[in-house]
N, C-alpha and C positions, 0 to 999 in steps of 0.2 A: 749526015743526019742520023741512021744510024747508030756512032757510036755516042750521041748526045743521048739517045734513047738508051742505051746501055748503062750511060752513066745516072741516069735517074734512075734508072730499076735495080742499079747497085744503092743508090739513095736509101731507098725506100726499101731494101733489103734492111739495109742495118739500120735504119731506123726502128725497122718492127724488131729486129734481134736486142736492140738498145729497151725498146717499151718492152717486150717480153724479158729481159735481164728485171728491167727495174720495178716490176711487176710480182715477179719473181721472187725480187729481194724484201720488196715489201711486205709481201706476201707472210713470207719468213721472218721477216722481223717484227710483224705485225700478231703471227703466230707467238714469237716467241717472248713478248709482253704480253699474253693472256689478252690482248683487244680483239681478236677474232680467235677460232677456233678451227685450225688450217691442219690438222695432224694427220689426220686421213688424207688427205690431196696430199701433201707434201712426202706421206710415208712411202710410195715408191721412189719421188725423188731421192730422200734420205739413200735410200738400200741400193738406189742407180751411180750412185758417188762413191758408196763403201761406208756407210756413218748409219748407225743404229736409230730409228725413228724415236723420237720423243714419244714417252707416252703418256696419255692421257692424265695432267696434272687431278685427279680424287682430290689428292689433299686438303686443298682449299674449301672443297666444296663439304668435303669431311669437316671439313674445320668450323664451317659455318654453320655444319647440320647439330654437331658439337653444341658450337655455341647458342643454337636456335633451344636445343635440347635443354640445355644450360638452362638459361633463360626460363623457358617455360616451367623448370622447375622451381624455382625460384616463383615465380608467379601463382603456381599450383600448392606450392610451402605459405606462401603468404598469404592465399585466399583461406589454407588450411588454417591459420592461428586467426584469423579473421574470423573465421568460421566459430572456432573454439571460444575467441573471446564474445561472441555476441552467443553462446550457447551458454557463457558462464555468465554475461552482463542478465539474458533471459533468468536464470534459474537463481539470481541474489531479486530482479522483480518479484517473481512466483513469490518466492519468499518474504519480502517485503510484503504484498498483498498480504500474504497467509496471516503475518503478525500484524498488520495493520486492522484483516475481518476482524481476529482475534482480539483485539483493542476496543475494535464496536463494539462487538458482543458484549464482551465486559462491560464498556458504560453502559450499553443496553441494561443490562441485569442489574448494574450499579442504578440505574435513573430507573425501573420498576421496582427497586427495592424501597430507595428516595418515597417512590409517589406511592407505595404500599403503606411506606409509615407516614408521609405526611395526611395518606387517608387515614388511617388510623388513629393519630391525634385528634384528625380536625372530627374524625366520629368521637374518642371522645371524650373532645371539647364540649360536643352537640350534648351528649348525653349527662355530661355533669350539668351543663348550662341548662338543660331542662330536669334534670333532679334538681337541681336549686330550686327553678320554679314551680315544682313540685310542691316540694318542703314547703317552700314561702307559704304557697296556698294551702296547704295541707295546716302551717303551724295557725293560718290567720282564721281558717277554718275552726282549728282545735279552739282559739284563744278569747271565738263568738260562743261556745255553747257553754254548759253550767261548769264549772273548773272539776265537780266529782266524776264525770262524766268524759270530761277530756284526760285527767288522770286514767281511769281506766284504762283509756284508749293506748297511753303511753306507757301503762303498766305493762303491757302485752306486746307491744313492739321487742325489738330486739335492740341490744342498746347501741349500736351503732344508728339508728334509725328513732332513738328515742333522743339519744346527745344530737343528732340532727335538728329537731322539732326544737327541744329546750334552745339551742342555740339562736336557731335562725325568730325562737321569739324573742327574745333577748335584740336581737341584733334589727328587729323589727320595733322594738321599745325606744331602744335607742333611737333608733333614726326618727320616730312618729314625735319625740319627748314623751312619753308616757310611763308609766310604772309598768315593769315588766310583774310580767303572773306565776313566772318559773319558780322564784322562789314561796311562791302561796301552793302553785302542783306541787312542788315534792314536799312540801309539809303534809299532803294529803296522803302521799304514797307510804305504803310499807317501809318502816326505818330501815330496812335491810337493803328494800330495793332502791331508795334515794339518797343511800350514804353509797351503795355502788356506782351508782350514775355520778353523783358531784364528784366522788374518787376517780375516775375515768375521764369526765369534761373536765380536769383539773391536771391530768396527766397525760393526754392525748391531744394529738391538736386537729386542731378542727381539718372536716374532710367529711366529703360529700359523692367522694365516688364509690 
């Protein structure tokens, strides 16, 4: 009985020296494909056998820190031209804007210039349109009272103001059918000053501004 008990407890000896070997091995080969990180446990074994402990593989990690570096520069370059192109895309806007205010302004100044002269015509338009009907009234005026009396009147005018009056009677004869009186007024006037006037309404054209 005894020696049955014996031979189990040699059993179970080498079975644990069998799981401790292959434990062991694993361990170490498990270590030495980088899956676990076994260097320190393992580096008195190393130095227990005569074999120099592995050390601590940096490199890789160097290599990732590298490449992580790498990388981020690369990302920090690209944000950088990113950066630059939307600093140049801004400063061609700015720009754009500036020529574009500059472009209102101008029509601005161009359309109060416009509506400066269009006022200034349409003033005067007004102001001839009512000298006309000045004259009218004034020539129909002149053309009711005694003819020595109206001569006067247009002996002393200035003769852009007298070739008005003569005209616009004239041009009131016409339109009434009537005999005009212009030619009976300046038979009245001084030869001097109704050979000036017929010389003038004969060589000037008609105007009323």
């Amino acid at each position: 009985m005894a020696g049955y008990g014996l031979r189990i407890l040699g059993r179970v000896i080498v079975l644990l020296i069998l799981i401790t070997a292959l434990a062991g091995g694993g361990l170490v080969w498990f270590d030495y494909l980088n899956v676990i990180d076994a260097k320190a446990v393992l580096a008195p074994f190393y130095r227990l056998i005569g074999l120099e402990p592995r050390s601590q593989d940096s490199g890789g990690e160097d290599e990732l820190l590298s490449l992580d570096a790498e990388r981020l520069a690369v990302r920090l370059e690209a944000q950088e031209l990113r950066s630059m192109e939307l600093d140049q895309r801004e400063m061609e806007i700015l720009t754009r804007q500036g020529e574009i205010q500059q472009m209102a302004e101008e029509l601005e100044e161009r359309q109060k210039a416009l509506d400066e002269r269009e006022n200034s015509i349409n003033a005067q338009a007004q102001d001839a349109e009512n000298k006309q009907k000045n004259v009218e009234q004034y020539a129909r005026y002149l053309t009711g009272m005694p003819p020595e009396r109206a001569v006067g009147i247009i002996t002393a005018m200035n003769d852009q103001d007298a070739i008005d009056v003569l005209r616009m009677t004239e041009s009131i004869a016409q339109a009434e059918g009537t005999t005009s009186i212009v030619a009976y007024w300046l038979s009245l006037m001084p030869p001097e000053r109704a050979a000036e006037l017929q010389r003038k309404m004969t060589g000037r054209p008609s105007s009323l501004n």
